[in-house]
C-alpha positions as CSV (number, residue, x, y, z in Angstrom):
1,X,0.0,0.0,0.0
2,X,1.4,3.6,-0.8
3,X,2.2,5.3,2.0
4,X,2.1,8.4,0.3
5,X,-1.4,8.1,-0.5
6,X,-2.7,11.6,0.4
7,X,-6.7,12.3,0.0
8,X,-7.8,15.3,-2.0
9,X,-10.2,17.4,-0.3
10,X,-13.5,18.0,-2.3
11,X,-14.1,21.2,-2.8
12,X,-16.8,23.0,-1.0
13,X,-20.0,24.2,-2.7
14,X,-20.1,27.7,-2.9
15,X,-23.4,28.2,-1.0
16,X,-21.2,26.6,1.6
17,X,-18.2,28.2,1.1
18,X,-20.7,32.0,1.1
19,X,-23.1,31.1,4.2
20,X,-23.1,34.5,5.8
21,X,-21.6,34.1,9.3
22,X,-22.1,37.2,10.9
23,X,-26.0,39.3,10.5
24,X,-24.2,42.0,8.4
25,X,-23.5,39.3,5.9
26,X,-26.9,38.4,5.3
27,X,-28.8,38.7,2.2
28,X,-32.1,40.3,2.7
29,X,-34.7,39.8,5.2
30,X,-34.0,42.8,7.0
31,X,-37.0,43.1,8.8
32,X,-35.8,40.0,10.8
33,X,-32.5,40.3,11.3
34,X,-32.9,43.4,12.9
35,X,-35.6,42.1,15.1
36,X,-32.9,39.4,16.3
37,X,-30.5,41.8,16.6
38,X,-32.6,44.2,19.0
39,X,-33.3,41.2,20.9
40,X,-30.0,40.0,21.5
41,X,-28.9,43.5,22.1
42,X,-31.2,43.7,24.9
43,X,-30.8,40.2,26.1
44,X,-34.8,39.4,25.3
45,X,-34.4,36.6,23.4
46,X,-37.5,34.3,23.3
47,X,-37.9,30.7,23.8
48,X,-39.4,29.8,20.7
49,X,-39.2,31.0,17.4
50,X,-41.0,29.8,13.7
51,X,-39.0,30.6,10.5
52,X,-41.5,30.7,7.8
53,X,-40.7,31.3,4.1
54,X,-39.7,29.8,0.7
55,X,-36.4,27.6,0.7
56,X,-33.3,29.0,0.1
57,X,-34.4,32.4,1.8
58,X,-31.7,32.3,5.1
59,X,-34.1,30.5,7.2
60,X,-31.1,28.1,8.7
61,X,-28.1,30.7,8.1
62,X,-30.1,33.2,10.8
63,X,-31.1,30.2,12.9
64,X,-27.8,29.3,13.2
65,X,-26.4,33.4,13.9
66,X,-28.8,33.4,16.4
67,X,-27.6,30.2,18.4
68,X,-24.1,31.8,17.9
69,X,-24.6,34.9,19.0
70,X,-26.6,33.5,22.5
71,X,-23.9,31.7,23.0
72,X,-20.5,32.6,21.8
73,X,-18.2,35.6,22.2
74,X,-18.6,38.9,20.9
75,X,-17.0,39.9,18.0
76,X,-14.4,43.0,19.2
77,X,-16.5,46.2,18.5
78,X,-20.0,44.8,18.3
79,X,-22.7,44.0,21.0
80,X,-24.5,41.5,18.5
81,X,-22.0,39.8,16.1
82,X,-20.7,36.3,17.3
83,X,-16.6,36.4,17.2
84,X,-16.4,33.2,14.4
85,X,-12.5,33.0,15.8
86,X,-13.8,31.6,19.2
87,X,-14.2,27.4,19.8
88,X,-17.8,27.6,20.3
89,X,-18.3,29.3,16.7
90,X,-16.2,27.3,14.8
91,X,-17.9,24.1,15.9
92,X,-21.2,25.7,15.5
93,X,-20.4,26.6,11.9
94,X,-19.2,23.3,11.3
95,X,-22.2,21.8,12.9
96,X,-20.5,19.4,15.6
97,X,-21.4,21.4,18.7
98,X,-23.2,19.3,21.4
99,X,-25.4,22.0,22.6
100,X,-26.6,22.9,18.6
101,X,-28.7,20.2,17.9
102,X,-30.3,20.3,14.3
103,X,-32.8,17.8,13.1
104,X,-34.2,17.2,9.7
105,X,-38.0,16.5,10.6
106,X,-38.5,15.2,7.0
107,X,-36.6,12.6,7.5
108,X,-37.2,11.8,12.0
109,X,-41.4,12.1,11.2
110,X,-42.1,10.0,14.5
111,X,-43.0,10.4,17.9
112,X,-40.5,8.6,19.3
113,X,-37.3,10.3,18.0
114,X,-38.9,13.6,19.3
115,X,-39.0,12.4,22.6
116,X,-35.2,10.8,22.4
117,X,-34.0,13.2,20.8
118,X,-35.4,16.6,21.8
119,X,-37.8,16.2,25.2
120,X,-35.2,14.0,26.5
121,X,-32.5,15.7,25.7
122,X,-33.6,19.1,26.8
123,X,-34.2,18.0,29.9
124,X,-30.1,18.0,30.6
125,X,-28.3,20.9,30.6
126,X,-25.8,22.8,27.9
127,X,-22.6,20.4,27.7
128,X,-20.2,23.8,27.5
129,X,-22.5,26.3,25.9
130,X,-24.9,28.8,27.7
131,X,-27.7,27.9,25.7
132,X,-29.1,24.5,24.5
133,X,-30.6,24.9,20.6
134,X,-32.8,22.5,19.1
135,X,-32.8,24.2,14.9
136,X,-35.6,21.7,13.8
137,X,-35.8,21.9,9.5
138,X,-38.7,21.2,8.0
139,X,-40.8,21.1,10.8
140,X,-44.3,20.4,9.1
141,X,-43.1,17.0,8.4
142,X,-43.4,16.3,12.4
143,X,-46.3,13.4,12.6
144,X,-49.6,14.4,14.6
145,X,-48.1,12.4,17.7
146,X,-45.0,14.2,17.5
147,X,-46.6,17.4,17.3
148,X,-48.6,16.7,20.5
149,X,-45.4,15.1,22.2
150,X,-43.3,18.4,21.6
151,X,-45.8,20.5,22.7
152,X,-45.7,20.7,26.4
153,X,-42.2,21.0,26.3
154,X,-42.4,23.9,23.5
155,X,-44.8,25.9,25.8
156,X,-42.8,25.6,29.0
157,X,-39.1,24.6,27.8
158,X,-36.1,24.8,30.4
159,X,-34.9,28.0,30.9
160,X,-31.6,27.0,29.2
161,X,-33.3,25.6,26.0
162,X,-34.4,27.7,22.5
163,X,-36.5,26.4,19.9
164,X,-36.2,27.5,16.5
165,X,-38.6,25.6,14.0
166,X,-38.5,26.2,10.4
167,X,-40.9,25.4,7.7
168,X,-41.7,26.3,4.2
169,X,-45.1,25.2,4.5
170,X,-46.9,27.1,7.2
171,X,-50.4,25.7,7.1
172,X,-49.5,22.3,8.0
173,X,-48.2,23.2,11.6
174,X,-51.0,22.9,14.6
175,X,-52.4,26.2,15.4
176,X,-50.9,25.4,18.7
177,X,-47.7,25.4,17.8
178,X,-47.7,28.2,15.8
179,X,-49.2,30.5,18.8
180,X,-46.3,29.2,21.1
181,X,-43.2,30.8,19.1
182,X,-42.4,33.8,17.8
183,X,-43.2,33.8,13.9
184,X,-41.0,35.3,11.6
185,X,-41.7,35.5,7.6
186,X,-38.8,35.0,5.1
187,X,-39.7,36.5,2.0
188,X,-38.2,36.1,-1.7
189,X,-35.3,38.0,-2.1
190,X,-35.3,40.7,-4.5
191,X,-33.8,41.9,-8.1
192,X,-31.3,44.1,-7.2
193,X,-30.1,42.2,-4.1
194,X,-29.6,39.0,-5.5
195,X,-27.7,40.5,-8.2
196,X,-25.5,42.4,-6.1
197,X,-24.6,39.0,-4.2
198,X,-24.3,37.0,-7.4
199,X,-21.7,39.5,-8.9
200,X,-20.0,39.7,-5.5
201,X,-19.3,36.1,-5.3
202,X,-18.2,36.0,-8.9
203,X,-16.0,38.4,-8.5
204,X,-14.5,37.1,-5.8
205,X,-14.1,33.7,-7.3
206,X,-12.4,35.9,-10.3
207,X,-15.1,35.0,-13.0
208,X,-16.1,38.1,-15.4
209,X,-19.9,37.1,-16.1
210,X,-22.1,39.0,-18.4
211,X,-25.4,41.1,-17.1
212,X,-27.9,39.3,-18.8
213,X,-26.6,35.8,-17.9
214,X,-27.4,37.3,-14.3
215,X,-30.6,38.1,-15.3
216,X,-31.0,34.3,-16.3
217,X,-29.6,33.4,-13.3
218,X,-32.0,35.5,-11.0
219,X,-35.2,34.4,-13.2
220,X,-34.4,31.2,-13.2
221,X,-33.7,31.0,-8.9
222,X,-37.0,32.7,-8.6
223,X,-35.9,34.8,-5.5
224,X,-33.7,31.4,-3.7
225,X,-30.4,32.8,-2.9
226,X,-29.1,29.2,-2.9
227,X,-30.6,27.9,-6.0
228,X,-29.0,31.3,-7.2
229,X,-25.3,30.5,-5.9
230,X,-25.8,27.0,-7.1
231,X,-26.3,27.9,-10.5
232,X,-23.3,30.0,-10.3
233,X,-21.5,27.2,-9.3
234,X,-22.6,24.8,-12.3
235,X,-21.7,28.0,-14.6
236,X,-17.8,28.0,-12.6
237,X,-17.3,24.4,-12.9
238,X,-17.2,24.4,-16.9
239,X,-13.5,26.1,-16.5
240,X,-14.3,29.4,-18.6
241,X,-13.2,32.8,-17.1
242,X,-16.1,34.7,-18.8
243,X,-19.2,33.2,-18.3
244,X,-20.6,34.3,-22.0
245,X,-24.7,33.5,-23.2
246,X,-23.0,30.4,-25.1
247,X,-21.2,29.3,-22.1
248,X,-24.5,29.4,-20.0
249,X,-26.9,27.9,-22.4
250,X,-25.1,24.2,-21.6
251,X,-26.5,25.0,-17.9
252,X,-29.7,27.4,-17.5
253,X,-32.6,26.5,-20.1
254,X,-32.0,28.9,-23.0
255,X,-34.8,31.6,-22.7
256,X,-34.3,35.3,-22.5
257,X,-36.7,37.9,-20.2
258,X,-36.5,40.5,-23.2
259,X,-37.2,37.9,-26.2
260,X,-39.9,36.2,-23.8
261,X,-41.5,40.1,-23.3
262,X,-41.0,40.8,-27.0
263,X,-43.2,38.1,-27.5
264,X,-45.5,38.4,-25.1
265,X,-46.4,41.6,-26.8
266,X,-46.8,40.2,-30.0
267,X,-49.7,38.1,-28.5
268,X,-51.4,41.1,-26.8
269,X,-51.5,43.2,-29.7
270,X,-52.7,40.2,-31.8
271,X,-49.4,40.6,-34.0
272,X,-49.2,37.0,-35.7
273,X,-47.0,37.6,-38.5
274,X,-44.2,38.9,-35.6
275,X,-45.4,36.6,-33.2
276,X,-44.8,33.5,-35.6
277,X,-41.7,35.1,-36.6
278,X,-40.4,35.3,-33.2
279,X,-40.8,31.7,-32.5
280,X,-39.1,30.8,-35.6
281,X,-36.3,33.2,-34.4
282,X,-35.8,32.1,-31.3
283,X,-35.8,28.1,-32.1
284,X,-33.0,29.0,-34.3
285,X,-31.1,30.3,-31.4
286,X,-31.5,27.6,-29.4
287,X,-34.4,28.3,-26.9
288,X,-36.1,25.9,-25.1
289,X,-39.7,25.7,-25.8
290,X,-41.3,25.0,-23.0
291,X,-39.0,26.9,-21.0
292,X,-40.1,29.9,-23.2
293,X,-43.4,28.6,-22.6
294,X,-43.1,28.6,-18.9
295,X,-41.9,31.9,-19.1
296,X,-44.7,33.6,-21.5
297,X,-47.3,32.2,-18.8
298,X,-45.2,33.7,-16.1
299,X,-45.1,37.4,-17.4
300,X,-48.2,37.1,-18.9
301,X,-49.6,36.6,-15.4
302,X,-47.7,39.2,-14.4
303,X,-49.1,41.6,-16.5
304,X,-52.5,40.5,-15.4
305,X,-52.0,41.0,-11.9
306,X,-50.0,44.3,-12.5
307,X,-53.6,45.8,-15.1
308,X,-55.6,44.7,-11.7
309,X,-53.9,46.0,-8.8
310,X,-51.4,48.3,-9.9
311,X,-48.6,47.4,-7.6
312,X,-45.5,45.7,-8.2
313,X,-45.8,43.2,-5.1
314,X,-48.4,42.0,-6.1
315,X,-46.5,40.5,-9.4
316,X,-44.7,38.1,-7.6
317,X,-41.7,38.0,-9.9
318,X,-38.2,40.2,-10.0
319,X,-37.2,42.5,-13.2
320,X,-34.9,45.0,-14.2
321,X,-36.4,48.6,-14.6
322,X,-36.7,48.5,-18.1
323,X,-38.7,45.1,-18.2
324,X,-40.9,46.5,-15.1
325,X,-41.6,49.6,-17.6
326,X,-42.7,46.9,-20.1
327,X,-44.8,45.0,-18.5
328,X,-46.7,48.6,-17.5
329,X,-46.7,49.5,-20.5
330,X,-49.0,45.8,-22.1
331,X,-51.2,45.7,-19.1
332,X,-52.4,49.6,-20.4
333,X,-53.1,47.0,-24.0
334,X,-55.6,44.9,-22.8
335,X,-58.1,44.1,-20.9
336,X,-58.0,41.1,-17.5
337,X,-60.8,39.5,-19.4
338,X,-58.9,38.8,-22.4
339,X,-55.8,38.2,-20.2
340,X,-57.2,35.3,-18.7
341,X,-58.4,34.1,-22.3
342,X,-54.9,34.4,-23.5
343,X,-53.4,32.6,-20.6
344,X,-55.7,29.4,-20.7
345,X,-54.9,29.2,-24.2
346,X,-51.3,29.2,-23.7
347,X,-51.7,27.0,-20.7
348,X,-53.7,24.4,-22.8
349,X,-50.8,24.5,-25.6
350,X,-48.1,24.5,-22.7
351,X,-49.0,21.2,-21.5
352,X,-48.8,19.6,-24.7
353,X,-45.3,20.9,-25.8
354,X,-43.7,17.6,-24.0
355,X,-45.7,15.2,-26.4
356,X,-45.6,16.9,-29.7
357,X,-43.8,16.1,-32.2
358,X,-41.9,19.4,-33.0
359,X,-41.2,21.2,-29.6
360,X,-42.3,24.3,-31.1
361,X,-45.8,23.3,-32.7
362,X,-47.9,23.8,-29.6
363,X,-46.5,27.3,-29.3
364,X,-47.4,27.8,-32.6
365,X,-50.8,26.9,-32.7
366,X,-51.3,28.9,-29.4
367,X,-50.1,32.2,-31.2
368,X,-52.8,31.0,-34.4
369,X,-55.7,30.2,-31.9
370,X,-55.1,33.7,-30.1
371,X,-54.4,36.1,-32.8
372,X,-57.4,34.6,-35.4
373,X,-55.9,34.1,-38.1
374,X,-58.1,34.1,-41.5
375,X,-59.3,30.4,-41.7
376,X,-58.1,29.2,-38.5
377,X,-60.2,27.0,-36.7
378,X,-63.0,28.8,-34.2
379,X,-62.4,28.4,-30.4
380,X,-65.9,27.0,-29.7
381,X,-65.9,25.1,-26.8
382,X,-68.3,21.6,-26.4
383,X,-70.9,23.4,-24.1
384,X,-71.7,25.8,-27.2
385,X,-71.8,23.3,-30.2
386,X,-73.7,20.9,-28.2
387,X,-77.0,23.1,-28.0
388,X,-77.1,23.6,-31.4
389,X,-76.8,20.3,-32.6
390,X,-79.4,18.6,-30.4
391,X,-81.9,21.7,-31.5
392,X,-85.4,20.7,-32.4
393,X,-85.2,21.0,-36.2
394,X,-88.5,21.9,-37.8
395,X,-89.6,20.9,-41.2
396,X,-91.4,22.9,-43.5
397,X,-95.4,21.1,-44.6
398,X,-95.0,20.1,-48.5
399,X,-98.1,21.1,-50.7
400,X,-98.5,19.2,-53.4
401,X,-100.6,21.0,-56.4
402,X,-102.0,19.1,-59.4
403,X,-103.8,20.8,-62.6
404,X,-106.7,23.1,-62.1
405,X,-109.1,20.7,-61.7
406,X,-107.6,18.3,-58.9
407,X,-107.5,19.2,-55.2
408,X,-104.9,20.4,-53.2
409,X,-103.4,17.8,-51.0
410,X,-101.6,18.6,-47.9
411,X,-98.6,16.4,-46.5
412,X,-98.7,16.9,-42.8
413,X,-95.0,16.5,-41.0
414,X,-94.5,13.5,-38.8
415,X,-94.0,14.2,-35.0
């Protein structure tokens, strides 16, 4: 056996390697961190706490701050940030502390390994911390029994005990759970934050990437910091220095916000010749149809909810300024009526771009079926042609005349 064997460390992911470790690292959720921050300034921090919000948001990163900073040294110059130097840090960040327990309820659903585990457990004091943490992930996966199990000792814990529970999925926690911690919501992070940290880390990682492979980047994470880093760190591992359009279409699914606007216009101003055009333009540079598909039904709801309410929160999706000024602009072009025509018509074609035989078609026919084009087929749906052809048809009485001298006779109708 060689001797001189040495093991090569794997390198860290980058949403490792960028966890924020002190509050003023962060990404977003302001609103929270400097709730925590007042609290542990004042030394009023609660028993029990309830992260709530999408994944990838920080609901972890500031669970874990806040068991640092009730438990480790300060950080020289601050009353708040833990001193990531000190023993009690370190192994906190590198999740081997005794007295930071974290549990992954989605995969410990029962009853029993709550009460091993957690009642149990909290029952004994910190093993060299001040503070004993139980960070339990995912917390709505916790089985009725569990629930019911944890909740006596969630209501009166020991005084050397904090809860933190985190969830994505809100409605499926006990009401009286919920009322026994301090809820916090995590919200999506935003356009111009999440591309300030995107081009922080490249640069620190020395890749030059271009703005609208960003924007890809950002549309594509939908507001998850993490899924954002990790598509950063999919675009890093292919070895190029620039990160070009090119280079990220053999990653991200190749569709663009300004050719999926452009096109989206094209439909609401009933433009078929462009919008047909488009398609054909945009399959030659690669696009992926149902991608661009995905993302037509996106804006266009977008600029439905934008023609309705007239606020940008309500659209549930970050732009850049210019594409923001866009999407005001359409939702002055039409009416929500037809919106919601146009979007169940996309929807319909959307679900059958999987199956068809040219990935492009169903788009195709969508932009036809809209626009009414001359001879296209009507959009009459079964509960209007179905009238009609079960309608009573009457028939007209035939007179039969013969020469002057004959009668008339009178052919009465069957019923």
């Amino acid at each position: 056996m060689n001797e001189h064997l040495k093991l090569t460390r794997i390198p860290m992911a980058l949403y490792h390697k960028y966890r924020p470790q002190r509050f003023a690292d962060t990404v977003g959720q302001d609103h929270i961190k400097q709730t925590l921050m007042n609290q542990i300034r004042m030394d009023k921090v609660a028993h029990a706490y309830l992260f709530f919000g999408p994944r990838g948001v920080g609901k972890t990163t500031l669970a874990r701050l806040l068991a640092k900073a009730v438990n480790c040294p300060k950080e020289k110059g601050s009353d708040v940030e833990p001193d990531n130097t000190s023993q009690a840090a370190i192994e906190i960040s590198e999740s081997r502390s005794l007295d930071v327990i974290e549990i992954d309820a989605a995969s410990h659903t029962g009853v029993d390994h709550v009460r091993e585990h957690i009642i149990d457990n909290a029952q004994f004091r910190p093993t060299s911390l001040p503070y004993k943490v139980f960070i339990i992930d995912e917390v709505h996966m916790l089985s009725t029994s569990a629930f019911n199990a944890l909740l006596k000792t969630l209501e009166e814990p020991p005084a050397h005990v904090i809860f933190i529970l985190a969830t994505t999925e809100l409605h499926k926690l006990p009401e009286t759970i919920i009322s026994r911690c301090q809820r916090f919501t995590f919200h999506k992070i935003n356009y111009e934050t999440l591309k300030a940290h995107i081009e922080s880390i490249a640069t620190q990682e020395g890749v030059v990437i271009e703005p609208g492979v960003v924007d890809r980047i950002i549309n594509k994470s939908d507001g998850c910091v993490r899924d954002a880093i990790s598509l950063l760190d999919q675009l890093i591992a292919t070895g190029e220095q620039t990160i070009t359009a090119d280079v990220a279409s053999l990653v991200l699914p190749t569709s663009f916000v300004e050719e999926t606007l452009a096109f989206c216009a094209s439909l609401i101003h009933k433009d078929i010749s462009t919008a047909l055009d488009q398609l054909f333009s945009y399959r030659e540079k690669g696009l992926d149809a149902k991608q661009l598909g995905y993302d037509t039904i996106e804006l266009l709801r977008a600029v439905m909810m934008l023609s309705l309410s007239k606020s940008e929160e309500h659209v549930g999706i970050d732009l850049s300024e210019p594409a923001k000024e866009t999407l005001a602009e359409l939702s002055q072009s039409i009416s929500a009526y037809e919106l919601v025509q146009l979007i169940d018509i996309v929807m319909k074609r959307y679900t059958e771009i999987t199956s068809a035989p040219m990935p492009q078609l169903p788009l195709e026919m969508a932009v036809v079926e809209w626009c009414g084009a001359s001879g296209a087929i009507p959009t009459t749906t079964h509960a209007n042609t179905v009238p009609a052809l079960h309608a009573k048809k009457t028939v007209t009485p035939i007179t039969k005349t013969t020469d002057s001298s004959s009668s008339t006779a009178t052919v009465t109708p069957i019923t």
